[in-house]
N, C-alpha and C positions, 0 to 999 in steps of 0.2 A: 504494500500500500504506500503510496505517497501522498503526501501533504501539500495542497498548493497554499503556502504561506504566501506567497507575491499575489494572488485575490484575495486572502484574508486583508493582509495591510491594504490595497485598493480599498477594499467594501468598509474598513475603519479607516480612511483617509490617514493613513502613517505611512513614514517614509522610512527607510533601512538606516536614515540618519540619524530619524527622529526617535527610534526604539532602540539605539545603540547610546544614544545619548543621556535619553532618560533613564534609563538600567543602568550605566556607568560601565559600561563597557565600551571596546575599543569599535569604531566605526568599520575596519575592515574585516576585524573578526568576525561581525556579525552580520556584513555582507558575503564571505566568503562561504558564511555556513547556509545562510538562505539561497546563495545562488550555487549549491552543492547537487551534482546529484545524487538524489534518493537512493537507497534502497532498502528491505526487508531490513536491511543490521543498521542502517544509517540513513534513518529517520530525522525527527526533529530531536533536538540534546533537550535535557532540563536547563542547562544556559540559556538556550531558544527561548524555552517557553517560559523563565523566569522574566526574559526581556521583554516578550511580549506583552506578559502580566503586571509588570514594572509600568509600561509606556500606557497599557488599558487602564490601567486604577483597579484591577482583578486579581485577584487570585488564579492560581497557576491553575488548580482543577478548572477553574471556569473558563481558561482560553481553554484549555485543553478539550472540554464537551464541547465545546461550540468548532474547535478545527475537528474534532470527530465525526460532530455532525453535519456539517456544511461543507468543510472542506477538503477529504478524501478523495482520489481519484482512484 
């Protein structure tokens, strides 16, 4: 399964800047894992999805249901 992260951040108007930044981590590092390819072992990290939850005002389980449910390929 992969994760389309690059429609999530679209459909929440966030940029790979702007979730790197707010989370406090490094801008490239966190471009280089979003534009990674996927697969079955190398998925989204808990760094991902801390960022992501960092940049939403969420909690990690709640981006988590929401790219489970919405964003799957």
């Amino acid at each position: 399964m992969e994760i389309d992260v690059k429609a999530y951040l679209d459909d929440n108007h966030l940029t790979i800047y702007r979730v790197a930044k707010s989370a406090g981590y490094g801008y490239s590092t966190i471009h280089k894992s979003f534009n990674k390819t996927q697969s079955d072992a190398t998925s989204l990290n808990l760094r991902d999805l801390d960022a992501l939850a960092t940049a939403m005002h969420q909690n990690m389980w709640e981006v988590l249901r929401e790219l489970e449910t919405h964003y799957l390929k």
